[in-house]
PDB file as gemmi writes it, atoms N, CA and C in Angstrom:
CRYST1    1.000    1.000    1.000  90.00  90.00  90.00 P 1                      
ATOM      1  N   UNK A   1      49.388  37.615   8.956  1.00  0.00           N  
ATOM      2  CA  UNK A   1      50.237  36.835   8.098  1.00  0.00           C  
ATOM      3  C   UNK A   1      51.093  35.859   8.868  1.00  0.00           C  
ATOM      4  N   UNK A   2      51.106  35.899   9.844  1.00  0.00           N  
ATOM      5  CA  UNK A   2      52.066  35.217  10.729  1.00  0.00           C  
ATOM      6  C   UNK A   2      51.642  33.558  10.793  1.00  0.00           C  
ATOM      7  N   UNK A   3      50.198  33.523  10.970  1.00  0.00           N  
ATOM      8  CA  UNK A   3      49.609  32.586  11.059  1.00  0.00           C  
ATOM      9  C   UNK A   3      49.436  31.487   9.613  1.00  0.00           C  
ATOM     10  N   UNK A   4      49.773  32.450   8.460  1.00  0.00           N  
ATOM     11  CA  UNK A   4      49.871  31.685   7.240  1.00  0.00           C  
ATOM     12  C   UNK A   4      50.480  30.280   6.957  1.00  0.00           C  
ATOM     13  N   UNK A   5      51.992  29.964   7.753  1.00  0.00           N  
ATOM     14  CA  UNK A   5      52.225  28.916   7.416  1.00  0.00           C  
ATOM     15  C   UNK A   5      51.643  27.564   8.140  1.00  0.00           C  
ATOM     16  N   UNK A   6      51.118  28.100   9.469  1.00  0.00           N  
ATOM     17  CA  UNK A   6      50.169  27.000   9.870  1.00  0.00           C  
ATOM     18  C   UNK A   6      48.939  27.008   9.285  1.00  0.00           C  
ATOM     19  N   UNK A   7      48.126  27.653   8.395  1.00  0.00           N  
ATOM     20  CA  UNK A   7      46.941  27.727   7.611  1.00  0.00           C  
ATOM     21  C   UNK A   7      47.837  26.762   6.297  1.00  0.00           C  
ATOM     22  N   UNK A   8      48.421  27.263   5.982  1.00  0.00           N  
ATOM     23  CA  UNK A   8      48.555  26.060   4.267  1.00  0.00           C  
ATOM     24  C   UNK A   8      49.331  24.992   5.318  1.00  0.00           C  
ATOM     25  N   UNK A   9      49.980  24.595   6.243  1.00  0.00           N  
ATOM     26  CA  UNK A   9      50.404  23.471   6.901  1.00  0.00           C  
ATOM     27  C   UNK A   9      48.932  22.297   6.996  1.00  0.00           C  
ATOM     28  N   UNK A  10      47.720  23.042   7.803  1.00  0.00           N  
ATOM     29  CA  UNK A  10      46.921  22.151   7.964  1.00  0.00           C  
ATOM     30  C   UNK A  10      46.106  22.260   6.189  1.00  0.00           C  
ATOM     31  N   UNK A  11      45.990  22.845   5.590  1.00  0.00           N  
ATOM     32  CA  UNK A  11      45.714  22.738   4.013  1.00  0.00           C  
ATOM     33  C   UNK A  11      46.229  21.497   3.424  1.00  0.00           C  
ATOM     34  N   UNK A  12      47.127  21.046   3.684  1.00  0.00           N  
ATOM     35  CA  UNK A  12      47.889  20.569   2.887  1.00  0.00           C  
ATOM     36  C   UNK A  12      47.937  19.423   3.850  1.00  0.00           C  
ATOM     37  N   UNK A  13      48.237  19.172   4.889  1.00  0.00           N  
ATOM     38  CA  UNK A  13      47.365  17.677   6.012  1.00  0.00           C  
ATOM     39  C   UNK A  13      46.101  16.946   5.463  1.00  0.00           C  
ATOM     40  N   UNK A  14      45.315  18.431   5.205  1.00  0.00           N  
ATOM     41  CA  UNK A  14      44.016  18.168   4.699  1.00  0.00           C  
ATOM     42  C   UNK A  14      43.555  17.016   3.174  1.00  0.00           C  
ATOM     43  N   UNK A  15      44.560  18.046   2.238  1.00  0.00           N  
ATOM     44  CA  UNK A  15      44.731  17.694   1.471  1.00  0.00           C  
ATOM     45  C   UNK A  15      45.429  16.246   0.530  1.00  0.00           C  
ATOM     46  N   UNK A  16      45.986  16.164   1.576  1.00  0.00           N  
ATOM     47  CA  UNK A  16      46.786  14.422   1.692  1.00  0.00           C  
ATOM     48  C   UNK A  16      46.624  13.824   2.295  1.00  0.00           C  
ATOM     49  N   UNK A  17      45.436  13.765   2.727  1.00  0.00           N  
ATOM     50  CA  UNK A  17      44.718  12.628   3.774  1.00  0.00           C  
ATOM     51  C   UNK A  17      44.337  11.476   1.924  1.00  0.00           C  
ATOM     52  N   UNK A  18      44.604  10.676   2.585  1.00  0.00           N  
ATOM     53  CA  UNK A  18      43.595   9.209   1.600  1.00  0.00           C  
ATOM     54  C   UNK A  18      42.423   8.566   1.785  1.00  0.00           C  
ATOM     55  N   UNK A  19      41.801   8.565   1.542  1.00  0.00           N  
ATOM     56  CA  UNK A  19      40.962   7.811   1.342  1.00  0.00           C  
ATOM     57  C   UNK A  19      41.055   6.275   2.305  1.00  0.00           C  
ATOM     58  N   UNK A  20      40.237   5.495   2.888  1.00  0.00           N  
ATOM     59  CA  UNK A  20      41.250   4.523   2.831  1.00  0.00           C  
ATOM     60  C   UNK A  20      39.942   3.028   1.988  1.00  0.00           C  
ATOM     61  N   UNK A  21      41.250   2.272   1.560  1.00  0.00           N  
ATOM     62  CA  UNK A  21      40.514   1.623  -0.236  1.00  0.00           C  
ATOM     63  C   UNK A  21      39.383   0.657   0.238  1.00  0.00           C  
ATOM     64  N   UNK A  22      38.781   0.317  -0.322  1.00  0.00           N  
ATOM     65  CA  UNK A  22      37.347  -1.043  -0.106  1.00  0.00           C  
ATOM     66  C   UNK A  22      38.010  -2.163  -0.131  1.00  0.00           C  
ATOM     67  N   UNK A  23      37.349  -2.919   0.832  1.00  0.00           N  
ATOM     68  CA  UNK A  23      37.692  -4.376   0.645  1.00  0.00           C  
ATOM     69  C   UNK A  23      37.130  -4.859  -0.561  1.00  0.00           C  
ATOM     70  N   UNK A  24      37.926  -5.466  -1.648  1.00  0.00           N  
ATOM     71  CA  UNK A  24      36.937  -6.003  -2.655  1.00  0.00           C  
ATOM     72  C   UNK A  24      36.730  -7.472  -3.065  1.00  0.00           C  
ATOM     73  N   UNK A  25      37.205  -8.290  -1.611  1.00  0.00           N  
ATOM     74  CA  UNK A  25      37.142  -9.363  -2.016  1.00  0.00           C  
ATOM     75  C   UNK A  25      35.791 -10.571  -1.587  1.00  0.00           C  
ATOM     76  N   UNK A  26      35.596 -11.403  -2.563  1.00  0.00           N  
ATOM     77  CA  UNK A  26      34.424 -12.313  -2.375  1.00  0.00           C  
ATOM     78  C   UNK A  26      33.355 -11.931  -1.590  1.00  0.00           C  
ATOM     79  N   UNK A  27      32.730 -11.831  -1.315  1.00  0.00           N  
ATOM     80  CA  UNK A  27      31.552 -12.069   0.235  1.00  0.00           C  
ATOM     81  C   UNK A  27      30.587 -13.178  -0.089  1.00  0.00           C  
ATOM     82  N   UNK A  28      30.503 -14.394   0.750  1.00  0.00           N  
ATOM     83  CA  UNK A  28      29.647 -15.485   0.621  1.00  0.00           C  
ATOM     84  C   UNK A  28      28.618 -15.472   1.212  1.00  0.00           C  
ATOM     85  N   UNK A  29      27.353 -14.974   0.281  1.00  0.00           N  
ATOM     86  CA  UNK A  29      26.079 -15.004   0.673  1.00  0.00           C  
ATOM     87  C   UNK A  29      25.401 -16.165   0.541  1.00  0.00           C  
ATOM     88  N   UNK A  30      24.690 -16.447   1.261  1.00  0.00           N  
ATOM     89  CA  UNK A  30      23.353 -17.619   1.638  1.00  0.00           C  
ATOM     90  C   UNK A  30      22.202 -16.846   1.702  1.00  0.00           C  
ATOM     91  N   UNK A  31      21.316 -17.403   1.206  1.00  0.00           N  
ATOM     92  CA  UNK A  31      19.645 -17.196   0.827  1.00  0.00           C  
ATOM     93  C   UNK A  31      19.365 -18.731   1.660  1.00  0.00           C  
ATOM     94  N   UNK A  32      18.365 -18.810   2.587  1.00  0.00           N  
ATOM     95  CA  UNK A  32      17.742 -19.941   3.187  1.00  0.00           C  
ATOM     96  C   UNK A  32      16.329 -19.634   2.824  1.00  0.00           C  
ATOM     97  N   UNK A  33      15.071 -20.355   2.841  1.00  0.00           N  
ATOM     98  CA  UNK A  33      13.651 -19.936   2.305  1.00  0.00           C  
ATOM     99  C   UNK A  33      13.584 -21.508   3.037  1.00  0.00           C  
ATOM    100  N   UNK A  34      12.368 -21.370   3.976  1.00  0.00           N  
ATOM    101  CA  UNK A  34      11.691 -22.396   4.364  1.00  0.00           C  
ATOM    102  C   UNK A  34      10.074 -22.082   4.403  1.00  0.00           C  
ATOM    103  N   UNK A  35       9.311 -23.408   3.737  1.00  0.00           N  
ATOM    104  CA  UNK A  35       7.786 -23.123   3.919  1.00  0.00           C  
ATOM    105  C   UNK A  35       7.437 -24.905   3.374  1.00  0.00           C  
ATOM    106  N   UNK A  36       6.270 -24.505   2.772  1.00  0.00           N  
ATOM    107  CA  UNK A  36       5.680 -25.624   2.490  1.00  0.00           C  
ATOM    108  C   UNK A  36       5.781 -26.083   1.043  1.00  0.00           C  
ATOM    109  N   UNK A  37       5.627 -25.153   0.583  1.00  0.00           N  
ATOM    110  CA  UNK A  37       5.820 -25.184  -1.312  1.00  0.00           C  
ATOM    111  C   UNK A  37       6.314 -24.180  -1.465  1.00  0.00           C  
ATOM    112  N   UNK A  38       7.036 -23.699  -2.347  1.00  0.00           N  
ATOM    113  CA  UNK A  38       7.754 -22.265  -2.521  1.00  0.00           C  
ATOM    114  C   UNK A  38       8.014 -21.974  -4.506  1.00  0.00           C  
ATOM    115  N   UNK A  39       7.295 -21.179  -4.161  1.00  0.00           N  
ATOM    116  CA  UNK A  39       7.582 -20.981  -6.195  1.00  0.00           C  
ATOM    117  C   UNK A  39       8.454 -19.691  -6.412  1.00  0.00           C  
ATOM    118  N   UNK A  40       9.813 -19.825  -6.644  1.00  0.00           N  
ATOM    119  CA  UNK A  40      10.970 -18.651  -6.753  1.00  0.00           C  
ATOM    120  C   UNK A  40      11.655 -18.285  -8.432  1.00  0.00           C  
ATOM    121  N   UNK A  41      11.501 -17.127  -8.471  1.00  0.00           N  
ATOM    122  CA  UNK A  41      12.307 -16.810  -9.973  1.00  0.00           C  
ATOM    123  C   UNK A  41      13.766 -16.230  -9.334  1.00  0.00           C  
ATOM    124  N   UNK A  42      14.918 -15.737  -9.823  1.00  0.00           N  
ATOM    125  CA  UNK A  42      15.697 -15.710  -9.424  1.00  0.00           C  
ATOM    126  C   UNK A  42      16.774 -15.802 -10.740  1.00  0.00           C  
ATOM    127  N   UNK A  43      17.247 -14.325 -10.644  1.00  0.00           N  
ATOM    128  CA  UNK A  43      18.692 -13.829 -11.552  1.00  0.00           C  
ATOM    129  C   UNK A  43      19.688 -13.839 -11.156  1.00  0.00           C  
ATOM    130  N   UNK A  44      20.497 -14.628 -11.234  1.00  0.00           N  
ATOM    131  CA  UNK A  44      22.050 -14.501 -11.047  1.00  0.00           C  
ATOM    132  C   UNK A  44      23.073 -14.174 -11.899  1.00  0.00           C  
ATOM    133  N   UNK A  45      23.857 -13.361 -11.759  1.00  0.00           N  
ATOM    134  CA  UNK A  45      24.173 -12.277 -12.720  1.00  0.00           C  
ATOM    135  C   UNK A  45      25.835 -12.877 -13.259  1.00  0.00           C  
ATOM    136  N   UNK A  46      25.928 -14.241 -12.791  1.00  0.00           N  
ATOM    137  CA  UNK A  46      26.919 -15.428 -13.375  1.00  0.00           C  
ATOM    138  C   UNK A  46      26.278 -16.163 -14.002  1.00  0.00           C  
ATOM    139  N   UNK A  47      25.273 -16.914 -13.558  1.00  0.00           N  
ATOM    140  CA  UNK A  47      24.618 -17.823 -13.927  1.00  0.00           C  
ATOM    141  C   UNK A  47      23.601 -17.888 -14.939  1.00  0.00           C  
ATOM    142  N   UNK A  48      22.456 -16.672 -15.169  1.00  0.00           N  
ATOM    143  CA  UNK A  48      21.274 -16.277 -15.961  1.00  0.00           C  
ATOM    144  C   UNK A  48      20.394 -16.498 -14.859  1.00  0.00           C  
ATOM    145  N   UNK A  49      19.114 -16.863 -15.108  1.00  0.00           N  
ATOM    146  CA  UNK A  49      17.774 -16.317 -15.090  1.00  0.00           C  
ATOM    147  C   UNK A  49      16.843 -17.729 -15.046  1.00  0.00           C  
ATOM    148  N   UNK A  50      16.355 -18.116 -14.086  1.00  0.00           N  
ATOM    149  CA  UNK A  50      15.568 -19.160 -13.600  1.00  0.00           C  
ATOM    150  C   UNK A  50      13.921 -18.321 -13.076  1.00  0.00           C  
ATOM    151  N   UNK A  51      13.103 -19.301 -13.662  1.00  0.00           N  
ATOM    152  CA  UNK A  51      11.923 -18.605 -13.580  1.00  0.00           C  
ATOM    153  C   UNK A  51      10.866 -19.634 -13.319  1.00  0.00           C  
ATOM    154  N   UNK A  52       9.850 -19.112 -12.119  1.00  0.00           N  
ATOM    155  CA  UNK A  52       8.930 -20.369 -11.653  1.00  0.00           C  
ATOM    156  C   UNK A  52       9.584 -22.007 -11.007  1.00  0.00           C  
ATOM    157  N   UNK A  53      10.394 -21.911 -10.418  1.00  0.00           N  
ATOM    158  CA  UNK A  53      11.165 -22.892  -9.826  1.00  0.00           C  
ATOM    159  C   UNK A  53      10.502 -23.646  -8.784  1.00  0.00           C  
ATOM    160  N   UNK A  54       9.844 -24.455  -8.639  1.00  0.00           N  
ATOM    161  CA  UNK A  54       9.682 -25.006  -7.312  1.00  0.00           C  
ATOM    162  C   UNK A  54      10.259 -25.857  -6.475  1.00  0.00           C  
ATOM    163  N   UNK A  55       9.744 -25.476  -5.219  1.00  0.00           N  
ATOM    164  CA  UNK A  55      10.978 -25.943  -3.998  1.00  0.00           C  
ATOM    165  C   UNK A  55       9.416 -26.656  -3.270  1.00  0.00           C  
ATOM    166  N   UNK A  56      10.092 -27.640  -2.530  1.00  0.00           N  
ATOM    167  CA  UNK A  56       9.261 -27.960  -0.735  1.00  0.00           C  
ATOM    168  C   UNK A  56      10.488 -28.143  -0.147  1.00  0.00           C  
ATOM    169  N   UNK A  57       9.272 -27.656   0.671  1.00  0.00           N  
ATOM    170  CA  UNK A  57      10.648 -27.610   2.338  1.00  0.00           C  
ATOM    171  C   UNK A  57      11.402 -26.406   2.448  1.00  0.00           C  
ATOM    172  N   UNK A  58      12.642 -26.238   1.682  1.00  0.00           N  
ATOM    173  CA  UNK A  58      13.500 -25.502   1.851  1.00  0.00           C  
ATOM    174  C   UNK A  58      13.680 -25.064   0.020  1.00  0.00           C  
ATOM    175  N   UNK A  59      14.542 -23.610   0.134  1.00  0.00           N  
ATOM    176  CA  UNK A  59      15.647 -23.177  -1.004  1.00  0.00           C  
ATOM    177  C   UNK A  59      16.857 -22.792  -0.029  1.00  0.00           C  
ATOM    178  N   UNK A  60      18.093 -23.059  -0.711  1.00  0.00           N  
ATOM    179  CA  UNK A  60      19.182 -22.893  -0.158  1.00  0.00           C  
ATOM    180  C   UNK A  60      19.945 -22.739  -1.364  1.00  0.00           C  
ATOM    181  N   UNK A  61      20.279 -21.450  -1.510  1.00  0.00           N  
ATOM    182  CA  UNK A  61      21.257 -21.322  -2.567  1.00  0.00           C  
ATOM    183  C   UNK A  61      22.393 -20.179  -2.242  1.00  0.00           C  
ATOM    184  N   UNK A  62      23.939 -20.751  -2.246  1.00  0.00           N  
ATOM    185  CA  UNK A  62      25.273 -19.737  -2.155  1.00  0.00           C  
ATOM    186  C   UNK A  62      25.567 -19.093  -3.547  1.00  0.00           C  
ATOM    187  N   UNK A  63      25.938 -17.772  -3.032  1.00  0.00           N  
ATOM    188  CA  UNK A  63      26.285 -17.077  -3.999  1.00  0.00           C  
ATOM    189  C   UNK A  63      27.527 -16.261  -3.424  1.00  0.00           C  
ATOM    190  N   UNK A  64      28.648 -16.268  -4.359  1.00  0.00           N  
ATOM    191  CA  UNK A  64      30.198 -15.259  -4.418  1.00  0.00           C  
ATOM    192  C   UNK A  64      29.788 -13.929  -4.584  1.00  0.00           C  
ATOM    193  N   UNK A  65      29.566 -13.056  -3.971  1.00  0.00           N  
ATOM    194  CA  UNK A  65      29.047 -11.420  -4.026  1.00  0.00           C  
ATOM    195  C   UNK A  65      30.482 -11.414  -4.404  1.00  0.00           C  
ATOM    196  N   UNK A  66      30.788 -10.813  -5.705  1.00  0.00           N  
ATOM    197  CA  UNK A  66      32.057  -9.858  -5.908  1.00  0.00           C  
ATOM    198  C   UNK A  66      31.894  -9.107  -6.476  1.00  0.00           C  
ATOM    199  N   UNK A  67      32.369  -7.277  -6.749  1.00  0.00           N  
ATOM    200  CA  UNK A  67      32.228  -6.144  -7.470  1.00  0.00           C  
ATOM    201  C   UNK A  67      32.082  -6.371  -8.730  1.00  0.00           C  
ATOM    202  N   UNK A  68      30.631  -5.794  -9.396  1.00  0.00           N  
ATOM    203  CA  UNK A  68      30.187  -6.222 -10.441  1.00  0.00           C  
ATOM    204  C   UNK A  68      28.974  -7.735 -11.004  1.00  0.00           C  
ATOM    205  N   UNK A  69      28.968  -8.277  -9.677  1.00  0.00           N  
ATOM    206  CA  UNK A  69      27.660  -9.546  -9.509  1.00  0.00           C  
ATOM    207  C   UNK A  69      26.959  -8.990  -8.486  1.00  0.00           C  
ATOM    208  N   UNK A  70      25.468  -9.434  -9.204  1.00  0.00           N  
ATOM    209  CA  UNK A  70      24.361  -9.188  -8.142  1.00  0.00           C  
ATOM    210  C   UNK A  70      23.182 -10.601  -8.452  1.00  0.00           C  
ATOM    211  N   UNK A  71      22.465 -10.342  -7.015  1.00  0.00           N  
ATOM    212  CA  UNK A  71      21.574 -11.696  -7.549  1.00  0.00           C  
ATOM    213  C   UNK A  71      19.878 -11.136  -7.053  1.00  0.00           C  
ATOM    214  N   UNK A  72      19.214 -11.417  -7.606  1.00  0.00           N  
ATOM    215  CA  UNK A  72      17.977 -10.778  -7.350  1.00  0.00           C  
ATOM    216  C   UNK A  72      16.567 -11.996  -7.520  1.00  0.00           C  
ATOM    217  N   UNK A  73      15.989 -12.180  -5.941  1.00  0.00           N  
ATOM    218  CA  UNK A  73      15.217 -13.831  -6.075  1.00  0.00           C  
ATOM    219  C   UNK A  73      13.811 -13.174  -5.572  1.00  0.00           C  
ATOM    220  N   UNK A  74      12.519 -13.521  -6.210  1.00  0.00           N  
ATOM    221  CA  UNK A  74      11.569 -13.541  -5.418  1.00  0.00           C  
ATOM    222  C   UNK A  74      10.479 -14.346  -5.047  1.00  0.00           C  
ATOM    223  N   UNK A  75      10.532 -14.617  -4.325  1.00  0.00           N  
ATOM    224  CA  UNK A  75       9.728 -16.267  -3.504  1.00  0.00           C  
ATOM    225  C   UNK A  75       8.166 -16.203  -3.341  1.00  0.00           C  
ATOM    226  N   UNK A  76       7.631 -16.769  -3.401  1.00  0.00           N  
ATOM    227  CA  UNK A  76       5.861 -16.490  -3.472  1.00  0.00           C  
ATOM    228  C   UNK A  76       5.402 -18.046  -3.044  1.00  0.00           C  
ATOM    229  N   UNK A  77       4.476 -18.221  -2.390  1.00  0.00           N  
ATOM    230  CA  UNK A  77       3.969 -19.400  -1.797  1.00  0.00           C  
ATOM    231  C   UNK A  77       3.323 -20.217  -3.236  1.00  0.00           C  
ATOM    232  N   UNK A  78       3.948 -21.478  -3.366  1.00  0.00           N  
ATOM    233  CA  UNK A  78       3.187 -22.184  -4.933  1.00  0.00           C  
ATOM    234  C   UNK A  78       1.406 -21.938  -4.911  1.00  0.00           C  
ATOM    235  N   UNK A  79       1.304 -21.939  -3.581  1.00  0.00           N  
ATOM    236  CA  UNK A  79      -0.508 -21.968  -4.200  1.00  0.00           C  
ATOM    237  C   UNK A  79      -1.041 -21.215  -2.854  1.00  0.00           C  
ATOM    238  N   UNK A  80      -1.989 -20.502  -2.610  1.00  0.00           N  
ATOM    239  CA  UNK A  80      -2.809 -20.261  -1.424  1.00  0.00           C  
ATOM    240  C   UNK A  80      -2.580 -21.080  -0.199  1.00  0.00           C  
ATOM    241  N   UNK A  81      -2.761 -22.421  -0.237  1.00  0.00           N  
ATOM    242  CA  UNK A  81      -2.740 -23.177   1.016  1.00  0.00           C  
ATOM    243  C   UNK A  81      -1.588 -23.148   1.550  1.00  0.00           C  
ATOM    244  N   UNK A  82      -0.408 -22.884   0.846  1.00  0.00           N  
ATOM    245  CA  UNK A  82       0.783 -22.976   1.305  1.00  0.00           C  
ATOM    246  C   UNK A  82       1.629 -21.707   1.989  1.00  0.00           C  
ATOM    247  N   UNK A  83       2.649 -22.078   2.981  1.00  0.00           N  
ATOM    248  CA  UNK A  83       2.764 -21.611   3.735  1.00  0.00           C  
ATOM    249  C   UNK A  83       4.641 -21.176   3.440  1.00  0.00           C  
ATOM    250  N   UNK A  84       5.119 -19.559   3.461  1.00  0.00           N  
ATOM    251  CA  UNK A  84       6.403 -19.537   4.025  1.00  0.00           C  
ATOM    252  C   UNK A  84       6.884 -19.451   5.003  1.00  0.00           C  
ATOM    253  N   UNK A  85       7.828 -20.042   5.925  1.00  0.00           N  
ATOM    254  CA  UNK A  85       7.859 -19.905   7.168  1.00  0.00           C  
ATOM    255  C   UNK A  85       8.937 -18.669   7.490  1.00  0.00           C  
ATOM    256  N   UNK A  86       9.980 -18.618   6.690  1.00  0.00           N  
ATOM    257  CA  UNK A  86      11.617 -17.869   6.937  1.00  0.00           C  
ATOM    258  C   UNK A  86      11.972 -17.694   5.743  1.00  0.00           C  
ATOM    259  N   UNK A  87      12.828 -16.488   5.677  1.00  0.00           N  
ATOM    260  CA  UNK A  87      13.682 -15.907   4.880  1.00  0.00           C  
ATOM    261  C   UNK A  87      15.131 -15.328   5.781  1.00  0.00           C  
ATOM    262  N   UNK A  88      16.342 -16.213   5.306  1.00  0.00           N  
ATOM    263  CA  UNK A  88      17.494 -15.793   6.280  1.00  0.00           C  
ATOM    264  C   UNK A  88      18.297 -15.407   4.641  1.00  0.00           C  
ATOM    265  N   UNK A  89      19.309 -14.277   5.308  1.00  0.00           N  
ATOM    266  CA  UNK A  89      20.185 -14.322   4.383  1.00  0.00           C  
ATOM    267  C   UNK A  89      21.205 -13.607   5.242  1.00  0.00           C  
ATOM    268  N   UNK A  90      22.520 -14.520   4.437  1.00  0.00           N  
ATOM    269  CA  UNK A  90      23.704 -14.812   5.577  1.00  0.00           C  
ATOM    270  C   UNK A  90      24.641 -14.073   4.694  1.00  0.00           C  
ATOM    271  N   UNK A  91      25.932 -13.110   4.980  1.00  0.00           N  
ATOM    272  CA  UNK A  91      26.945 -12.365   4.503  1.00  0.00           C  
ATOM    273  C   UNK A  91      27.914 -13.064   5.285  1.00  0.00           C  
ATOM    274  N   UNK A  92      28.825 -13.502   4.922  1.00  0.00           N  
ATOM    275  CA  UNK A  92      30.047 -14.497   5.381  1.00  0.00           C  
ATOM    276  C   UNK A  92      29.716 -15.069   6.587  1.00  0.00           C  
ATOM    277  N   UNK A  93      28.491 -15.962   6.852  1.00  0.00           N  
ATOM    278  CA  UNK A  93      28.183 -16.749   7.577  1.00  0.00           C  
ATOM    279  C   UNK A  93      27.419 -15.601   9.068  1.00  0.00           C  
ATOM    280  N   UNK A  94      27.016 -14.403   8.919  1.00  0.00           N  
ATOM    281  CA  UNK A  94      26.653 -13.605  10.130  1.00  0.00           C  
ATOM    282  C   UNK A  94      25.195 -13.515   9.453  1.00  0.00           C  
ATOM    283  N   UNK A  95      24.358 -13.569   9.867  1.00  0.00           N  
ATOM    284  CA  UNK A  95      22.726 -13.410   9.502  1.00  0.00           C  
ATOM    285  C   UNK A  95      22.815 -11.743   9.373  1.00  0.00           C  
ATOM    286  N   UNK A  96      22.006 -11.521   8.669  1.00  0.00           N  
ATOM    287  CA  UNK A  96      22.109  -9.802   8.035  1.00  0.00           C  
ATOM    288  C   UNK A  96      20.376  -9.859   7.965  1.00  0.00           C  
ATOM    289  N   UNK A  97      19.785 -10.451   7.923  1.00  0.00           N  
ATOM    290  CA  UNK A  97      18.404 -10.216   7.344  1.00  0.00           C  
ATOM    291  C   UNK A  97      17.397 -11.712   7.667  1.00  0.00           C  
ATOM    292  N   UNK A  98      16.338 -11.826   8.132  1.00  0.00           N  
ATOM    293  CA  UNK A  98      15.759 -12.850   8.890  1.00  0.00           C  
ATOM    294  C   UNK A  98      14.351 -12.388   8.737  1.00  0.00           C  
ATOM    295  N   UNK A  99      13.774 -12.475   7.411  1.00  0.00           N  
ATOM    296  CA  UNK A  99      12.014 -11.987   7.689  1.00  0.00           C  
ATOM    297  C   UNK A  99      11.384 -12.482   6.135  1.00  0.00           C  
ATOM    298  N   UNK A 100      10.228 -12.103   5.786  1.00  0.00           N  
ATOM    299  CA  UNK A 100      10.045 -12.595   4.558  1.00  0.00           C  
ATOM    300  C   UNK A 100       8.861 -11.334   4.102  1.00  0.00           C  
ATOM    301  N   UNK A 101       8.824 -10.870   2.660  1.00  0.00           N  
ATOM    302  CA  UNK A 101       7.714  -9.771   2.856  1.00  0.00           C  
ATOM    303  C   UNK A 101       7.472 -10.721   0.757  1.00  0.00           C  
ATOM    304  N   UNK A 102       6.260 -11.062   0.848  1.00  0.00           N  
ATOM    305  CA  UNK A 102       5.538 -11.580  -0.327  1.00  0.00           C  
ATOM    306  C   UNK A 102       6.331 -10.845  -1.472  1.00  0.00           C  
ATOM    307  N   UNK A 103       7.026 -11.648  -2.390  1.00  0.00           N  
ATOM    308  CA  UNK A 103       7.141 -10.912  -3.595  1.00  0.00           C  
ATOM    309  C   UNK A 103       8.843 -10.856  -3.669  1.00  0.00           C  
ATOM    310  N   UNK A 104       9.459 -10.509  -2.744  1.00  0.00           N  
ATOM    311  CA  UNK A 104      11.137 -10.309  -2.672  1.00  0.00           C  
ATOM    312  C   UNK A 104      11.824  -9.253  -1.711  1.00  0.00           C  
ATOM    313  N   UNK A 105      13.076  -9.248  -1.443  1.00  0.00           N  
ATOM    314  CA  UNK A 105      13.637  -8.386  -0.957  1.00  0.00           C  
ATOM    315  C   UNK A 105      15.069  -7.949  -1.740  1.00  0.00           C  
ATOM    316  N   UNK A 106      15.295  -6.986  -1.589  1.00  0.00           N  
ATOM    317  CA  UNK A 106      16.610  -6.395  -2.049  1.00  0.00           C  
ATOM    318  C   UNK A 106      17.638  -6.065  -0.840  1.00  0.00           C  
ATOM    319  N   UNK A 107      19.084  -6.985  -1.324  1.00  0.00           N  
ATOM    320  CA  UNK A 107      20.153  -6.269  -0.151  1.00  0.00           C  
ATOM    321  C   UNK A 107      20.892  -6.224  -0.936  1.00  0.00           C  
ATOM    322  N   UNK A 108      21.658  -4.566  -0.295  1.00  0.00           N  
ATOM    323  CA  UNK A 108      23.182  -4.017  -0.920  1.00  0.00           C  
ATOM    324  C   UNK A 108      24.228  -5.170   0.274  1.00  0.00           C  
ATOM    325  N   UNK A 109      25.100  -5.549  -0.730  1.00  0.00           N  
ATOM    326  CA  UNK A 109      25.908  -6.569   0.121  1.00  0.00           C  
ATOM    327  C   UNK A 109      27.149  -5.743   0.355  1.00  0.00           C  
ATOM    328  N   UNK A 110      27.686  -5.119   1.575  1.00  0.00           N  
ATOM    329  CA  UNK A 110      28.655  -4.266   1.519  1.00  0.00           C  
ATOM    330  C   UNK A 110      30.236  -4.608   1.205  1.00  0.00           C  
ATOM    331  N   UNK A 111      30.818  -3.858   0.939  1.00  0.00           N  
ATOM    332  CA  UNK A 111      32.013  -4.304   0.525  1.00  0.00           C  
ATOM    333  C   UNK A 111      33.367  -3.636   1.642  1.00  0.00           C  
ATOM    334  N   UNK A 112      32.831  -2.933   2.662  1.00  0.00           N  
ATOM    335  CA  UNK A 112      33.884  -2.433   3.765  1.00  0.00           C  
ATOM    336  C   UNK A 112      33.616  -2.980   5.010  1.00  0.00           C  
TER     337      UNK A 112                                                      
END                                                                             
C-alpha cells in the first residue's frame, strides 16, 4: 500500500496527457500530367465533376485540400499512339508523389 500514491500519481499523469490537435489548415495541392494527348475525368468536391477532358502537353490543376474536400482525377492517354510522360503531385509546394500508373492514383493529403 505504500506504493499506492505513486500508482494513482502516474494514473492520473497518464490520464491527462492530451492529445495534441491537427493542423487543419489549407494544404495546396498541385496535380502536373505531362504527355502527348491526355484524356482526364476528374471530381472536385468544390467544384463538381468534369468528364473526358482533353489536354496536350500538359494538365496543371491547384487545389485547397481542407477538412472535408477531396479531389479524385484519372488520366488515360487520348488514343494508343499517345504517350504520358509524368505524374507529379505537390503538397505545399514539396513533391509527395512522381509516377503515373494507367487509370489514376489516390492520395490521403495529411493534415499533421
Amino acid at each position: 500500500m505504500k506504493h499506492f500514491p505513486l500508482i494513482c500519481l502516474a494514473a492520473l499523469a497518464f490520464a491527462c496527457k492530451k492529445d495534441k490537435p491537427l493542423n487543419t489548415s489549407p494544404r495546396h495541392v498541385t496535380y502536373l500530367v505531362t504527355g502527348t494527348h491526355l484524356k482526364l475525368n476528374f471530381i472536385d468536391s468544390t467544384s463538381g465533376f468534369l468528364k473526358d477532358q482533353l489536354y496536350t502537353g500538359a494538365f496543371h490543376y491547384e487545389f485547397w485540400r481542407k477538412p472535408g474536400t477531396s479531389i479524385g482525377i484519372t488520366v488515360n492517354a487520348a488514343s494508343f499512339t499517345d504517350t504520358i510522360y509524368n505524374w507529379e503531385i505537390r503538397i505545399d509546394g514539396k513533391l509527395v508523389a512522381n509516377a503515373f500508373s494507367v487509370g489514376g492514383a489516390y492520395l490521403a493529403v495529411p493534415y499533421n
